[in-house]
C-alpha positions as CSV (number, residue, x, y, z in Angstrom):
1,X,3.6,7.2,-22.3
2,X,5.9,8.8,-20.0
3,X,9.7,10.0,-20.9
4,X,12.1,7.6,-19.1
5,X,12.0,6.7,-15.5
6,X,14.5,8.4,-13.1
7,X,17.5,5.8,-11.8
8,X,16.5,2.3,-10.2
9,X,18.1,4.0,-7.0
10,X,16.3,6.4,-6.7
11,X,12.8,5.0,-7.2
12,X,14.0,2.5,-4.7
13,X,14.5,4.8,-2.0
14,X,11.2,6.9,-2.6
15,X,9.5,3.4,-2.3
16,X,11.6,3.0,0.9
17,X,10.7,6.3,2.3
18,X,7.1,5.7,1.1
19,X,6.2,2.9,2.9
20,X,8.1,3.5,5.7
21,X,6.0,6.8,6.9
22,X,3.0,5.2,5.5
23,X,3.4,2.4,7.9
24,X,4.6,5.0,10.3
25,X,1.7,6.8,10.3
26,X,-0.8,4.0,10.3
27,X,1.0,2.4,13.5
28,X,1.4,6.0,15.4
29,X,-1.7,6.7,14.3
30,X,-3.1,3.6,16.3
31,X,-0.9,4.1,19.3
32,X,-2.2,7.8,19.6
33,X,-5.6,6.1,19.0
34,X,-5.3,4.4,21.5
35,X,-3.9,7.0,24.3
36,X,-6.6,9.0,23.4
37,X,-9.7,7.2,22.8
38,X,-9.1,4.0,25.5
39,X,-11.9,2.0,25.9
40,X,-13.8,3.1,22.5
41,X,-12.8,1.2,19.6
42,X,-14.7,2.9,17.4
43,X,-13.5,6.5,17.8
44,X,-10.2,4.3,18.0
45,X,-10.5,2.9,14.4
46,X,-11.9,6.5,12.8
47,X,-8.9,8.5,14.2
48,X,-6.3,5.7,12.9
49,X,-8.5,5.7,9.1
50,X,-8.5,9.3,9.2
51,X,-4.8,9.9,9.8
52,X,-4.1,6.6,7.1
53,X,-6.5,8.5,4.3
54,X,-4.6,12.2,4.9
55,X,-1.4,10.8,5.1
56,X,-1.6,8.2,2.3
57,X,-2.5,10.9,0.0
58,X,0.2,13.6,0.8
59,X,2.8,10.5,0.3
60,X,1.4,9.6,-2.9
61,X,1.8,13.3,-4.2
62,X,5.2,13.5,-3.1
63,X,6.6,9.8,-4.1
64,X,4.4,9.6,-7.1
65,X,6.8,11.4,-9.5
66,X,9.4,9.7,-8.9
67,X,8.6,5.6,-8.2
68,X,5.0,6.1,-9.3
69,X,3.9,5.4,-4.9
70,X,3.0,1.8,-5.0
71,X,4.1,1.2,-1.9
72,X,2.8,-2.3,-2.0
73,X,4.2,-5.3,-3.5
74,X,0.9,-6.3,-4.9
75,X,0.4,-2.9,-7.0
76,X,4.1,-3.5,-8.1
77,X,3.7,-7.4,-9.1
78,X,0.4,-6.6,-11.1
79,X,2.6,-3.5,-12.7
80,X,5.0,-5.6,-14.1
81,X,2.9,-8.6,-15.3
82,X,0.9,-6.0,-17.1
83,X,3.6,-4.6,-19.0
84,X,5.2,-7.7,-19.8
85,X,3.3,-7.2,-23.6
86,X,4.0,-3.8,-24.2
87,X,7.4,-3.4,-22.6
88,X,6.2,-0.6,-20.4
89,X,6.0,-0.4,-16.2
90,X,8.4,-2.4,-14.1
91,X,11.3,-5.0,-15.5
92,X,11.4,-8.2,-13.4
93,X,14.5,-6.6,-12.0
94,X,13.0,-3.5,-10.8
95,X,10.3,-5.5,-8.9
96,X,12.5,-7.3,-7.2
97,X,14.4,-4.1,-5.4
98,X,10.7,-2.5,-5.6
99,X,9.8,-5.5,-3.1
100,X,12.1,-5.5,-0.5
101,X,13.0,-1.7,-0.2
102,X,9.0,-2.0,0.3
103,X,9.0,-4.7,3.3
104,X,12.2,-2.7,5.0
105,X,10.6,0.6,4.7
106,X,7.6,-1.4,6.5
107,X,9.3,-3.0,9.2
108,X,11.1,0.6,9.6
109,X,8.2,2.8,10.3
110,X,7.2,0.3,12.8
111,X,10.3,0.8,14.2
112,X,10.1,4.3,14.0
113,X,6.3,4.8,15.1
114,X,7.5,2.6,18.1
115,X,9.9,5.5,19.1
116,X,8.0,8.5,18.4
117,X,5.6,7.1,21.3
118,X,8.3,6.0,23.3
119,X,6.9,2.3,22.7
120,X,9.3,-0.4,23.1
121,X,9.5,-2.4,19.5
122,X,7.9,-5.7,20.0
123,X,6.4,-8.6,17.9
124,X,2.5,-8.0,18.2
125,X,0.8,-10.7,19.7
126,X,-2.9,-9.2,18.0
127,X,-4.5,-12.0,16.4
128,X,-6.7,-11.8,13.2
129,X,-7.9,-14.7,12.7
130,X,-11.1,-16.3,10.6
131,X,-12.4,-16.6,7.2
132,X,-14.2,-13.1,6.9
133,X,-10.8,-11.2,8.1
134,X,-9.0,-12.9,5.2
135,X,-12.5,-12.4,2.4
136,X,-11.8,-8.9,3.6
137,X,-8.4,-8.8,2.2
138,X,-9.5,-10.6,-1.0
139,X,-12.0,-8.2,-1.7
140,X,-10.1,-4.8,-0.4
141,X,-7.1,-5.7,-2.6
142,X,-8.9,-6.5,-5.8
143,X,-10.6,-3.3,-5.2
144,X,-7.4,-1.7,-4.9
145,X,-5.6,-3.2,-7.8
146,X,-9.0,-2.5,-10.1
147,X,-8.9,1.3,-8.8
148,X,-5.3,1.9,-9.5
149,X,-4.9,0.5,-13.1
150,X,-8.2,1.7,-14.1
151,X,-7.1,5.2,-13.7
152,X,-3.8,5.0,-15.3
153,X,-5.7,3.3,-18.0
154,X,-8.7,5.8,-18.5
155,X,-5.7,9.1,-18.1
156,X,-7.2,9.9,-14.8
157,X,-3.9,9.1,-13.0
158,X,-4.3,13.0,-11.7
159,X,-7.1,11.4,-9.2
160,X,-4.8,8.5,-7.7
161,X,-3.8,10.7,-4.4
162,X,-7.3,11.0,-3.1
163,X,-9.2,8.7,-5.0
164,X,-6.7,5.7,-3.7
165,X,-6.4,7.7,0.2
166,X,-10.5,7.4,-0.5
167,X,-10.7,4.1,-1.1
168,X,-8.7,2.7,2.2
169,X,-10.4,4.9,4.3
170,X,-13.5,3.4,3.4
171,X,-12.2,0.0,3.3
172,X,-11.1,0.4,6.4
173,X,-14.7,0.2,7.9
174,X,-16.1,-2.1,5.3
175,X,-13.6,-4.6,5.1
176,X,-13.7,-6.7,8.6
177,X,-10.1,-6.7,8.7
178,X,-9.8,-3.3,8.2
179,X,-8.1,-3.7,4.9
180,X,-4.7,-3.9,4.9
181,X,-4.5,-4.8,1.3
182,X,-0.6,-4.6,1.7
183,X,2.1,-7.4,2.2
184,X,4.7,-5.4,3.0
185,X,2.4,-3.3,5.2
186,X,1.4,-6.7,6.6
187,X,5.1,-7.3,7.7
188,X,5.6,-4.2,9.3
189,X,2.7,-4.3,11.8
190,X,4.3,-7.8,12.7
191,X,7.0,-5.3,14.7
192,X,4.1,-3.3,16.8
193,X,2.2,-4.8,19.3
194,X,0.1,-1.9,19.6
195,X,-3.6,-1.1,18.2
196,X,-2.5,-1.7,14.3
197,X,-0.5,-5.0,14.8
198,X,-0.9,-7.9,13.3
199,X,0.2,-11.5,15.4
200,X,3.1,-13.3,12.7
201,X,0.9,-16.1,12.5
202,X,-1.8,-14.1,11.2
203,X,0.2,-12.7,8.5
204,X,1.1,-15.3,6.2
205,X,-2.8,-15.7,5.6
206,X,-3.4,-12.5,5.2
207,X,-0.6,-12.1,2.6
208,X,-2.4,-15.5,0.7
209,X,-5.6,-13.2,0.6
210,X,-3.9,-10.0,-0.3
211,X,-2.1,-12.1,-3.2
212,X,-5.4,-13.8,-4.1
213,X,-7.1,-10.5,-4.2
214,X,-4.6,-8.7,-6.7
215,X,-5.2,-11.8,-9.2
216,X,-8.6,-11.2,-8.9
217,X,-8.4,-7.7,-9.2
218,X,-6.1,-8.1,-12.4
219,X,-8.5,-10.2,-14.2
220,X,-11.1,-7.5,-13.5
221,X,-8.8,-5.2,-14.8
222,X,-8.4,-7.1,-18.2
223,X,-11.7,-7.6,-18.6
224,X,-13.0,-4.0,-18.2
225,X,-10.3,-2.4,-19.3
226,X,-8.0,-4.3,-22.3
227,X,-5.1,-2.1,-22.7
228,X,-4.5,-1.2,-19.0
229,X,-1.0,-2.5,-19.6
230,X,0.2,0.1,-21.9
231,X,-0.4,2.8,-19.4
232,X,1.9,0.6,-16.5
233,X,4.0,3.5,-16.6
234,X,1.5,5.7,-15.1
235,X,1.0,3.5,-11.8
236,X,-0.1,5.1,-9.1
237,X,1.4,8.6,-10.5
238,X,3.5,9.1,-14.3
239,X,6.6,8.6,-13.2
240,X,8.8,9.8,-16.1
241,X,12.5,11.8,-15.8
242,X,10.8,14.8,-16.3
243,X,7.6,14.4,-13.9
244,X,10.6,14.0,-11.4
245,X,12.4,17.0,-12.2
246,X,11.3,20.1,-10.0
């Protein structure tokens, strides 16, 4: 177990931050994708994975020590149900602010991908539709929630940076939807209507699936791995007062 955890604050506004340049990236990422590579969606999608994998990883180095980088509702919700038995990870509290500083820091770095390109901010009008985008997300976010929690749980929580920036680079060419594995990350894209968007009536779905998913991946989880809750502490990164303290 880790010492205690720095002050709801300021976890809240390293979650914030967190998402919001993850989303940033993933959206200007896209745009550039798409001013660079028009007419090839392939080269398109391998640019926007490559800068999501780099950047996802140098986020969760720097956020990880102080709100542990979920940067995802999901990773947060399955946090605190698994420490509900031995009082570790998030309070019902904390996952509350956890969640919404999440979904604003998404809808922010829309925003703020949006302006780096000079792209006016716009509901996206992409449509994802169809039962194997939404498997997708069912099977990219159990794989996520099963990767996460199995390191904290096995002390491998040193691998989480590039073994999770790993894992949705690869998921985003396996995964038909090209795993977004993310609600609050779902929201965001709502506000681009660029390469990375996602239509708003596409993203209630895809937040059922991503939902879906993380139960799946938590009963995974308890099967393979029985006391994955006493290390909730550890998720993605330790998170401690003193991992937080230069």
């Amino acid at each position: 177990m880790t010492s205690p955890q720095p002050p709801l604050w300021r976890r809240a506004l390293a979650e914030l931050l967190g998402t919001a340049l993850l989303v940033s990236i993933v959206v200007g990422s896209g745009i550039a994708a798409q001013q660079l590579s028009p007419g090839d969606t392939g080269l398109q999608l391998f640019e926007n994975s490559t800068a999501t994998v780099l950047g996802l990883t140098v986020l969760i180095l720097v956020f990880g020590p102080v709100s542990g980088a979920h940067f995802n509702p999901v990773v947060s919700a399955v946090d605190w149900i698994l420490g509900r038995r031995s009082g570790a990870g998030l309070s019902l509290p904390d996952l509350a602010v956890y969640v919404v500083a999440q979904t604003l820091g998404a809808i922010g770095g829309s925003v703020l991908a949006n302006a780096m390109f000079e792209v006016g901010t716009s509901i996206s009008g992409k449509d994802r539709t169809g039962g194997g985008h939404l498997l997708a997300e069912v099977v990219a976010t159990a794989g996520l929630i099963l990767l996460i929690f199995s390191l904290a749980a096995t002390r491998r929580g040193v691998l989480a940076a590039p073994a999770v920036g790993a894992y949705i680079g690869a998921a985003y060419w396996f995964a038909s939807s090209t795993s977004f594995a993310n609600p609050a990350v779902t929201v965001g894209r709502i506000f681009s209507d660029t390469f990375a968007g996602i239509a708003p009536a596409s993203a209630p779905p895809f937040v059922l699936a991503q939902l879906i998913g993380a139960a799946l991946g938590l009963g995974l989880l308890v099967l393979l791995f029985p006391t994955a809750g006493k290390a909730a502490d550890d998720v993605v990164l330790p998170h401690g007062s003193e991992a937080a303290q230069p």
